[in-house]
C-alpha positions as CSV (number, residue, x, y, z in Angstrom):
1,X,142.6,99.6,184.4
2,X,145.7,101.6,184.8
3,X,145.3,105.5,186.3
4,X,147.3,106.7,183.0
5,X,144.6,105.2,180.9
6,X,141.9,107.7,181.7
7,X,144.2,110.4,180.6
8,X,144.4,108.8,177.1
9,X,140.4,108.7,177.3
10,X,140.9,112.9,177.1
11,X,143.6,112.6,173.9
12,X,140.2,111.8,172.0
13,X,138.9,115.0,172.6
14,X,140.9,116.3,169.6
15,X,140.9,113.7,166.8
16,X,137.2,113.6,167.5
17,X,136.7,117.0,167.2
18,X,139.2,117.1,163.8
19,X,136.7,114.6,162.6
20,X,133.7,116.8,163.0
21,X,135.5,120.1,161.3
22,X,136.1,117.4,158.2
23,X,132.3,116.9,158.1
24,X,131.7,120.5,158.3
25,X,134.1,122.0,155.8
26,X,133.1,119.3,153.4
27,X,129.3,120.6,154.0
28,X,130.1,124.1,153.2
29,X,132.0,123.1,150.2
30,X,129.2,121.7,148.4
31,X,127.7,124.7,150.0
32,X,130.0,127.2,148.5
33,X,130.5,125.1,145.1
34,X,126.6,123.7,144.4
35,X,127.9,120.4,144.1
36,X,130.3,116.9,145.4
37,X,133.7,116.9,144.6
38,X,136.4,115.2,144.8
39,X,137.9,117.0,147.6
40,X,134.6,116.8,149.4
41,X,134.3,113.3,149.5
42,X,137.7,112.9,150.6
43,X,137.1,115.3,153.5
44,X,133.9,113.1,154.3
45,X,136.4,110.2,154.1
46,X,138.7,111.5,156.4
47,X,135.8,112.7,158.9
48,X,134.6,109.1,159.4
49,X,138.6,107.9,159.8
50,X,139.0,110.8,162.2
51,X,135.6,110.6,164.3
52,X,135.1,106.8,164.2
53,X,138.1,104.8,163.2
54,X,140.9,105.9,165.2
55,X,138.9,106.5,168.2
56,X,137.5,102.9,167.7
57,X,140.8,101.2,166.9
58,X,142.2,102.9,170.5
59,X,139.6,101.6,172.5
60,X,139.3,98.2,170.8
61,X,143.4,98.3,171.4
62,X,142.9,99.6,175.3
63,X,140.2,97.0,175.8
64,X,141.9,93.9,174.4
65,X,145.6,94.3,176.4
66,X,143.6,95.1,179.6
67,X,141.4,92.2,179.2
68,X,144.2,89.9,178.1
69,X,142.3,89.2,175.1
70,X,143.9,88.0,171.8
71,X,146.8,86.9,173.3
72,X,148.6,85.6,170.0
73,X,148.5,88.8,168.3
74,X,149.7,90.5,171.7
75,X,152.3,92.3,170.3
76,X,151.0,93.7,167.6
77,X,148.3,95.1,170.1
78,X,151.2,96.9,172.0
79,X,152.8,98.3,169.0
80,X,149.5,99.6,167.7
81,X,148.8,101.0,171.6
82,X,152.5,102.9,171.5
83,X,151.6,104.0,168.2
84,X,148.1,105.2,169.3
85,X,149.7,106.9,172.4
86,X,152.0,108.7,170.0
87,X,149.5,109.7,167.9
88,X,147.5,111.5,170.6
89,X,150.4,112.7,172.6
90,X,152.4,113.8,169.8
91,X,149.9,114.1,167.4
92,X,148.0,116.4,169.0
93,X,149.8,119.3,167.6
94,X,149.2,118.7,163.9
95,X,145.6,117.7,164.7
96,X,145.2,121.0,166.3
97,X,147.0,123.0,163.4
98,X,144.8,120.6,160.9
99,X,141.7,121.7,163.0
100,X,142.8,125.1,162.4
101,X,143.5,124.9,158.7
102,X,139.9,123.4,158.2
103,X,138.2,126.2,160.4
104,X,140.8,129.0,158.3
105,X,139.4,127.1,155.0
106,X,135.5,127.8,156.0
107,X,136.3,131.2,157.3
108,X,137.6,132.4,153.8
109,X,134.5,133.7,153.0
110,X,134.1,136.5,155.4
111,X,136.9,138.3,157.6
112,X,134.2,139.2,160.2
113,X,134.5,136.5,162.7
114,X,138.3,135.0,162.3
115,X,139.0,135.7,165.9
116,X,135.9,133.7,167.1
117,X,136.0,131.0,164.2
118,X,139.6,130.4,164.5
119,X,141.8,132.0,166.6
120,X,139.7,130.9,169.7
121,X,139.6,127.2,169.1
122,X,143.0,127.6,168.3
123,X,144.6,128.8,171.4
124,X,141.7,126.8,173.5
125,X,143.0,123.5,172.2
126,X,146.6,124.6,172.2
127,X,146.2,125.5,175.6
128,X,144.8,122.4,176.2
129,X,146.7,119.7,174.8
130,X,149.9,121.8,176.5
131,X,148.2,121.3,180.0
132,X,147.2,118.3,179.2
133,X,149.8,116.3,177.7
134,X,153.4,118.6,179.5
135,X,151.5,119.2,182.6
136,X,154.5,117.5,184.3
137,X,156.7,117.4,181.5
138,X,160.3,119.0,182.3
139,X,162.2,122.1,181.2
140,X,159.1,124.2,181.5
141,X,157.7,122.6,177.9
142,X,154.3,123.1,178.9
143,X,154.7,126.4,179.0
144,X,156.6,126.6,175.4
145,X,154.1,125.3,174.0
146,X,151.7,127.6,175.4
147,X,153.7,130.4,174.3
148,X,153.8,128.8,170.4
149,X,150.1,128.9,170.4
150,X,150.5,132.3,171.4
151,X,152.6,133.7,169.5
152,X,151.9,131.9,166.5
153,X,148.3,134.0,167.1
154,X,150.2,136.9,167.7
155,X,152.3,137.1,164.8
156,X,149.6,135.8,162.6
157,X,147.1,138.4,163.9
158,X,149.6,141.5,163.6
159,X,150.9,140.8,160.2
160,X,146.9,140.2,158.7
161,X,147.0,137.4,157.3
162,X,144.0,136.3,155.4
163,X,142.1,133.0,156.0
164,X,143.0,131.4,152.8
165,X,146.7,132.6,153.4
166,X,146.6,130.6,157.0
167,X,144.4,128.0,156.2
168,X,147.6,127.2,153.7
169,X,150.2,127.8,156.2
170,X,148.2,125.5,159.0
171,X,147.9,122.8,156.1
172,X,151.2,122.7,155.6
173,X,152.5,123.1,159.6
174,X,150.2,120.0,160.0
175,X,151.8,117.9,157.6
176,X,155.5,118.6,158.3
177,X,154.5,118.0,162.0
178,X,152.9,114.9,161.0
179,X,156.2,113.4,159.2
180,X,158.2,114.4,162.0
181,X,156.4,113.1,164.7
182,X,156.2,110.0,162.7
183,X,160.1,110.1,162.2
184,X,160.4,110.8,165.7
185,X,158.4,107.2,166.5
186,X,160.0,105.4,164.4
187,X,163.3,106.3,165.9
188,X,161.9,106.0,169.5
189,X,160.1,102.5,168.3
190,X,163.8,100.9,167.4
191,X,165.2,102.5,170.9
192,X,162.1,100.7,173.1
């Protein structure tokens, strides 16, 4: 197997643990509201995509073109490993500022421990994925990114804003990342 691949093996630190915060903040919904929901069942949903599906569907992927195994539908198993590499690599931020939305949207109920419950994971995985994925990357963007963690904390922290406020603002920082990092691939797909 190729060096680079064990790397990817660590990208599925954060989908995996995106998948568990969807388990958790659909628990403390029924919690919170007595009973299933809609929006409950489609956090449960997205929990087994997160923690089971697209980890499964990269290794199946990883294990197939290193094994030379299903040879005729090779190149949809490189398109779906470019995608998957994207994904993680890219996709790391807006599973980190989704993380952060879910663990803002469970935190709503008491300002006690946002530090702890949020802004900790937070600027652990941002630091993180930075290191990780622009450890060698050039024009010192490991170190911007870093510093976005930062001082998105920072500014968040000074101005006060509330949990429901930033679980909002996180939702909606992970879905224009999202659609730009996907525009971003598709553009990168038709240059490759």
């Amino acid at each position: 197997m190729e060096g680079y691949r064990y790397q990817q093996f660590a990208y599925l630190i954060v989908p995996i643990t995106a998948g568990v915060e969807f388990f958790l903040t659909a628990r403390s919904d029924r919690k919170k509201s007595g009973r299933e929901s809609a929006v409950t069942v489609v956090m449960d949903a997205f929990g087994y995509v997160f923690l089971g599906l697209i980890p499964a569907l990269f290794l199946f992927t990883i294990y197939c073109l290193e094994n030379r195994l299903l040879q005729e539908v090779t190149h949809l198993l490189h398109r779906f490993d470019r995608y998957g590499v994207m994904f993680f690599f890219l996709g790391a931020w807006w599973q980190v500022f989704l993380i952060t939305f879910l663990r803002a949207r469970r935190a709503a109920g008491g300002d006690d421990k946002l530090f702890v419950r949020v802004w900790l994971p937070y600027l652990l995985f941002g630091a993180y994925i930075s290191a990780l994925i622009l450890w060698v990357a050039p024009f010192n963007l490991m170190w911007m990114s870093m510093f976005w963690f930062a001082g998105t904390f920072g500014l968040f922290a000074a101005v006060g804003v509330s949990p429901p406020t930033l679980s909002k603002i996180f939702l909606v920082l992970a879905i224009l990342t999202l659609m730009c990092e996907n525009v971003l691939f598709i553009i990168l797909d038709a240059i490759v």
